[in-house]
DRENTI-688893 format. One record per residue (C-alpha): residue in one letter; x, z, y. Coordinates in steps of 0.25 Angstrom, whole numbers. Layout:
a|X|Z|Y
...
END
This chain:
x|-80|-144|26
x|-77|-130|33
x|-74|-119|28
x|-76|-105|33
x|-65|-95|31
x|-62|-80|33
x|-48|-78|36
x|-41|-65|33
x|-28|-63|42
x|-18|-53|44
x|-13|-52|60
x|-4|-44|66
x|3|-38|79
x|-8|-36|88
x|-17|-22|90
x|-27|-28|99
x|-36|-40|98
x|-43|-45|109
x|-40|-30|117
x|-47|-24|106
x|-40|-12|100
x|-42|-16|83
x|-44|-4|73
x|-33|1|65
x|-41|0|52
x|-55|-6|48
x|-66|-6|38
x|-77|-15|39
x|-89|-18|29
x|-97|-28|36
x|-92|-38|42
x|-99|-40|58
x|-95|-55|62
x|-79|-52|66
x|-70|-63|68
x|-57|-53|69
x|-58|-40|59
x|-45|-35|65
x|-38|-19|61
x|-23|-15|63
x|-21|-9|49
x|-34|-10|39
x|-46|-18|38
x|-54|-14|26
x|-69|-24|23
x|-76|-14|13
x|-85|-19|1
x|-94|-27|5
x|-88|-33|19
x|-89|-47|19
x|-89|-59|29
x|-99|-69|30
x|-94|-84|28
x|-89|-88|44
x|-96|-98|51
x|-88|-111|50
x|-74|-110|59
x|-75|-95|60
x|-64|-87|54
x|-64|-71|52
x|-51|-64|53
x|-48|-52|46
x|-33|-47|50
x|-26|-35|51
x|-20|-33|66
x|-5|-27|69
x|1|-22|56
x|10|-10|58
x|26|-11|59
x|32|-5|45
x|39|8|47
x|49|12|36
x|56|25|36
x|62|25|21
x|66|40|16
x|81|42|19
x|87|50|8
x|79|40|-1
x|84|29|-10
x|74|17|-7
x|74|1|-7
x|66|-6|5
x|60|-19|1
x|54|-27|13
x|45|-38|12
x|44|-48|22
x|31|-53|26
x|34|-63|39
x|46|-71|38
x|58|-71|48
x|65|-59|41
x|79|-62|42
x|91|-51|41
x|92|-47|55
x|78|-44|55
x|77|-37|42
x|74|-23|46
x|66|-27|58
x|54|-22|60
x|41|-27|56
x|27|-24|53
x|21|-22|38
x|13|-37|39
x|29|-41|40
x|35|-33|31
x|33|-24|17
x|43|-13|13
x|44|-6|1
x|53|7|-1
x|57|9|-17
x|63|24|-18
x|73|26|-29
x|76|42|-34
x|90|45|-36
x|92|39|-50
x|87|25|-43
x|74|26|-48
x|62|20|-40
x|55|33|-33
x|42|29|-24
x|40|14|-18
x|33|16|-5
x|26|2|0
x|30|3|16
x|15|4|24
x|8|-3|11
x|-4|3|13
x|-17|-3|22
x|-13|8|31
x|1|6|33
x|4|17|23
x|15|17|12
x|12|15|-2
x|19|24|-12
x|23|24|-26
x|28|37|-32
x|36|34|-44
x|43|46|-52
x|49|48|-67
x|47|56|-79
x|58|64|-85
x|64|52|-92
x|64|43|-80
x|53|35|-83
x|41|33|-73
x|30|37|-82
x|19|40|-72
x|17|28|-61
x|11|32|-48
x|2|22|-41
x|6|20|-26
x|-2|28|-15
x|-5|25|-1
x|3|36|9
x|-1|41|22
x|12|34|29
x|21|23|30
x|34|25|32
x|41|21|19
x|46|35|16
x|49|42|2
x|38|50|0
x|42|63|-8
x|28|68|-14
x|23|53|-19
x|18|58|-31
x|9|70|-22
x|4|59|-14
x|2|49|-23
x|-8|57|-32
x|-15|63|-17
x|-17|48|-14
x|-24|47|-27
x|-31|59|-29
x|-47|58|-26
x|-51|67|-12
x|-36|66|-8
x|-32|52|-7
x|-30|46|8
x|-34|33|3
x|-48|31|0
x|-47|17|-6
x|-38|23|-17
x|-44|26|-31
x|-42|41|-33
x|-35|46|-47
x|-30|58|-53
x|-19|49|-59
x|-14|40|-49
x|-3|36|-58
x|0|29|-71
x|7|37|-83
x|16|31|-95
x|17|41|-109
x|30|37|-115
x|33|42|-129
x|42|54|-132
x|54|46|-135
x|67|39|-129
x|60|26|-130
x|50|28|-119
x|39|19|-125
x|25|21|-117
x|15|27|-125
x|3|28|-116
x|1|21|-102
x|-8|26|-91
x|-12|20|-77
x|-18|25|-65
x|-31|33|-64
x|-36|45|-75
x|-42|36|-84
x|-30|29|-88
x|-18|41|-90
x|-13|41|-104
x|-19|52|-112
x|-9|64|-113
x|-10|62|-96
x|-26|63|-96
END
């Protein structure tokens, strides 16, 4: 017996199909009888969107066209560890640090302060968009990392060591300012440990992300 299927695929290194010149991003809610849904970065199917069983032998594609090659400038002056992840096979020594697109390879950039302590992690072009993904990451007076911040999306990616995180971070969040649309706003975009007033740093209270759930003497 025969099975229809709809097959979702990633493609890449071409700009063009067919001479036509394909969008950079798109956003459908109905689907229009496409064989090919084809975009360079982004292709977002809203609530709702939804394909119809294929006749029998027909195949839908859904693929995302040429992704971008990955440019990381890590901060000089900086103390970091890279972490690369290779995606496609073939990576010997010699061709380490050659260059590849982000389908190919993932980087991660952990930041250390100057007593070794892990500072911000930036995602190399993480994002839909081909935007970092930052992590800000500071300590109290005693060294300890009572509030954790959730990662935000920046407006580039390069890989570099952003200075005011902690500014950006809470402007990604906050409602009326946020560049990301799809990202729930929150005054408190940020999770808050209460220790007790003593050497053994026991946790008294845990809080998460979002208002409802700060500890009490944060509220």
């Amino acid at each position: 017996m025969k099975k229809n299927f709809l097959t979702l695929i990633s493609l890449f290194g071409f700009v063009a199909v067919q001479g036509q010149r394909l969008p950079q991003d798109t956003t459908l809610n109905s689907y229009s009888n496409q064989i090919n849904i084809q975009a360079l970065k982004s292709i977002t199917l809203q609530n709702g969107f939804h394909i119809p069983a294929p006749a029998a032998g027909k195949t839908v594609t859904i693929s995302i066209v040429g992704f971008q090659n990955l440019l990381s400038t890590p901060t000089a002056g900086q103390n970091y560890i890279m972490t690369k992840t290779f995606r496609s096979p073939g990576v010997t020594l010699a061709t380490l640090n050659a260059q590849r697109t982000i389908g190919d390879e993932n980087q991660s950039i952990q930041y250390f302060d100057g007593l070794g302590r892990p500072s911000q992690t930036v995602q190399l072009m993480a994002s839909p968009t081909y935007k970092d993904i930052v992590q800000h990451i500071e300590y109290d007076g005693f060294g300890r990392e009572s509030t954790k911040y959730l990662p935000y999306g920046e407006k580039s990616g390069n890989g570099s060591f952003r200075a005011s995180a902690k500014s950006t971070q809470s402007d990604f969040y906050k409602d009326g300012v946020g560049w990301d649309v799809a990202a729930v706003k929150t005054p408190n975009p940020y999770a808050v440990t209460v220790f007790e007033n003593s050497p053994l740093n026991r946790v008294q209270q845990q809080g998460a992300p979002g208002s409802p759930w700060q500890p009490s003497a944060n509220r």
